[in-house]
C-alpha positions in Angstrom: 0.0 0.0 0.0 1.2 3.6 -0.5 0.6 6.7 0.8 -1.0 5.5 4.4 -0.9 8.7 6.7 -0.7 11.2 3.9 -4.5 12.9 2.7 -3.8 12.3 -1.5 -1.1 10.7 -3.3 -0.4 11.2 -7.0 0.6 9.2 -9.9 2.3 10.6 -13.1 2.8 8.3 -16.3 4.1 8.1 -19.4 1.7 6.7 -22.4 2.7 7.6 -26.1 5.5 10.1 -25.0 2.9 12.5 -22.9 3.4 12.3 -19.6 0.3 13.0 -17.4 -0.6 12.9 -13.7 -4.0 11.8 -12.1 -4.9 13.2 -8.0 -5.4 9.9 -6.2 -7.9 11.2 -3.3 -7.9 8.6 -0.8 -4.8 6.9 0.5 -3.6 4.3 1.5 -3.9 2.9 -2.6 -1.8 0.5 -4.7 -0.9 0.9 -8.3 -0.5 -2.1 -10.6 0.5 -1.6 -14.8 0.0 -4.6 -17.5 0.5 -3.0 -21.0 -2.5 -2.5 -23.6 -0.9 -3.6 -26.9 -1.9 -3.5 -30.6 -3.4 -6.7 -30.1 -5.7 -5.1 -27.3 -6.4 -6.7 -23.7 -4.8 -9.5 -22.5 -7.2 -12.4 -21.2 -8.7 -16.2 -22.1 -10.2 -17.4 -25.1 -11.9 -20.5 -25.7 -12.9 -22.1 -29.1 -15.3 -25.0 -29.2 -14.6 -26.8 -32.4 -16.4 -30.0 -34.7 -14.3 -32.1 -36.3 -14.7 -33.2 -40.6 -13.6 -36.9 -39.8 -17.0 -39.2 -39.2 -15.2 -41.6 -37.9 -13.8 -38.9 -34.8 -17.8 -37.5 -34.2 -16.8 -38.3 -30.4 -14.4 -35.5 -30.8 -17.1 -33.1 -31.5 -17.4 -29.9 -29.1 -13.7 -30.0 -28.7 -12.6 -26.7 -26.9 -9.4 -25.5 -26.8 -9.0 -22.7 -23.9 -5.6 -20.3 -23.9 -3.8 -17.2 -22.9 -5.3 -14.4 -25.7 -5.8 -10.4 -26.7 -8.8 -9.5 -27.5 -8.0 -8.1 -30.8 -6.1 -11.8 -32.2 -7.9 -13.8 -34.3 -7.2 -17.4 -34.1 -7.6 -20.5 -37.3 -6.2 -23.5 -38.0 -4.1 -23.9 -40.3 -3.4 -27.2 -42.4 -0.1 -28.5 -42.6 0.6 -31.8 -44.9 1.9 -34.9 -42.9 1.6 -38.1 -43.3 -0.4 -40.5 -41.7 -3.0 -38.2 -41.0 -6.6 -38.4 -41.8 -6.9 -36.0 -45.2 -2.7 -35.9 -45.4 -2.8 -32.6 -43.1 -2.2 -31.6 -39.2 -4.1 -28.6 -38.2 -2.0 -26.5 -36.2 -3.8 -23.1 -34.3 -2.3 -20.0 -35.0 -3.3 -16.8 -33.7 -2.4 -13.5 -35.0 -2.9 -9.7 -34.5 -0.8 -6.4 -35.9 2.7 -7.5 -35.7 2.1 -10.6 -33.8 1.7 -14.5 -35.1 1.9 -17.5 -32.8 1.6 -21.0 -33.0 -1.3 -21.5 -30.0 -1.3 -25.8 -30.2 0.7 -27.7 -32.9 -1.0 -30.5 -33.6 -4.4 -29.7 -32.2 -5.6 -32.0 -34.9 -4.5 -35.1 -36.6 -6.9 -38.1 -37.1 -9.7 -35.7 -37.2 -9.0 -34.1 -39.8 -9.8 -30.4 -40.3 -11.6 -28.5 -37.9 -15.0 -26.4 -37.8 -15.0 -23.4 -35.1 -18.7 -23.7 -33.7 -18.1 -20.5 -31.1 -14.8 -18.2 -29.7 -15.3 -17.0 -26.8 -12.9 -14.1 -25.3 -13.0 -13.5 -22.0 -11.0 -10.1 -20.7 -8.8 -10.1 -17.4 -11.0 -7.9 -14.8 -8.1 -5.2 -15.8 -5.5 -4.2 -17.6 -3.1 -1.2 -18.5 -2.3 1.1 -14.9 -4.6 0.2 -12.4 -5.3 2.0 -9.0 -7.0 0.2 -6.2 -8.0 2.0 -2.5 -7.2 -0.2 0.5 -10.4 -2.6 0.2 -9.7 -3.3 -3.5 -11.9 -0.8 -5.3 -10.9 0.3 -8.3 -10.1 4.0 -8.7 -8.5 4.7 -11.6 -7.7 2.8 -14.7 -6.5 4.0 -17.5 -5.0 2.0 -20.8 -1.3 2.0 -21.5 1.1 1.2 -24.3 4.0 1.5 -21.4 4.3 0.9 -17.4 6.2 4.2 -16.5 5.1 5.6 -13.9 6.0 7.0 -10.2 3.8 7.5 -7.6 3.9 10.2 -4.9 2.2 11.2 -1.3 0.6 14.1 0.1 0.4 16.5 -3.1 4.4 16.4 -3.3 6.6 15.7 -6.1 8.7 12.3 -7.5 12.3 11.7 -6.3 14.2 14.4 -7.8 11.6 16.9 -8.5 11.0 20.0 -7.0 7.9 21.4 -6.2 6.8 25.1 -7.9 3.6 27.0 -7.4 0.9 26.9 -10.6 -1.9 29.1 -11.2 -3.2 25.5 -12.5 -4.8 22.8 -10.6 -3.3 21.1 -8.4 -1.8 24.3 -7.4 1.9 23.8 -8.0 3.7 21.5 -10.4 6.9 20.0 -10.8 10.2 20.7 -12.4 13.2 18.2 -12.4 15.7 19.7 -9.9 19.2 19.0 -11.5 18.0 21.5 -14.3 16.5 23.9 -12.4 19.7 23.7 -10.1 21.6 24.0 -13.3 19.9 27.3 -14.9 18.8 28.9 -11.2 23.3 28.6 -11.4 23.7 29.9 -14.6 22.0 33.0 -13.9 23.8 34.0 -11.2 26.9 33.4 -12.5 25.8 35.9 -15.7 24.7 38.0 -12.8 28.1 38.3 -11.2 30.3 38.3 -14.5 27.7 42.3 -15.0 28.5 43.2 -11.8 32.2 42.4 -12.0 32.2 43.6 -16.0 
């Protein structure tokens, strides 16, 4: 848990090169992150298949149930081999933008080739950044291509950040330290070398 004694706590992210922060208003909270890809959200799907082969009817309603996105589509494709029933295996593939997979080699060989009767996909409860209170509540979630983030307490800034009022809500906002060290340094020195000049 984070936060616990302090009234808000904050988390700032990166998604798609923008960096944005979100007010969490209770504390304590936890923060989890699982990425959004291009193949969408990450959960189960199941495929209940029929079979061509007569002679394998009892392997009718078949389902095959695995680790998919939401946005994969999933076929069989036939591969020759021998000693199969119509001289193919029928491997499941599943593929998406930029993504294809072998799912089951094999899933069938005396069967012969396979007719989808339903696919079903099923989406984890959540994905992308994901921020619970202290019972388990969901307060924020919010899809991601990247788990970057940093979380702080209390309205205050990250590690390494310093704090700077903002006519803006929250009120203040925050500039990286080193750099504000750096130029806050390299006025003054131009401010010396005039008065010395």
């Amino acid at each position: 848990m984070l936060c616990e004694g302090a009234k808000t706590g904050k988390v700032r992210f990166k998604n798609n090169g923008v960096t944005r922060d979100i007010i969490v208003p209770v504390t304590p909270f936890s923060v989890s992150c699982s990425i959004t890809n291009a193949c969408g959200k990450s959960g189960s799907r199941t495929i209940t298949v029929n079979v061509s082969n007569p002679a394998a009817s009892s392997n009718n309603g078949t389902q095959f149930t695995f680790a998919s996105y939401s946005h994969e589509e999933c076929h069989f494709t036939a591969v020759p081999q021998g000693g199969t029933y119509d001289g193919n295996r029928y491997d499941l593939r599943g593929t998406c933008p930029g993504n294809d997979r072998l799912i089951v080699q094999g899933a069938s060989i005396n069967s012969g080739a396979l007719i989808v009767l339903s696919n079903v996909f099923t989406p984890d409860n959540e994905s992308g950044l994901v921020v619970k209170d202290s019972n388990g509540n969901t307060l924020i979630n919010v899809s991601v291509s990247q788990c970057d983030y940093e979380v702080s307490c209390g309205d205050d800034c990250p590690d390494g950040q310093c704090k700077c009022h903002s006519d803006v809500y929250p009120g203040y906002c925050c500039n990286d330290c080193a750099s504000t060290a750096a130029q806050i340094h390299s006025v003054t020195e131009l401010a010396r070398s005039k008065a010395n000049g």
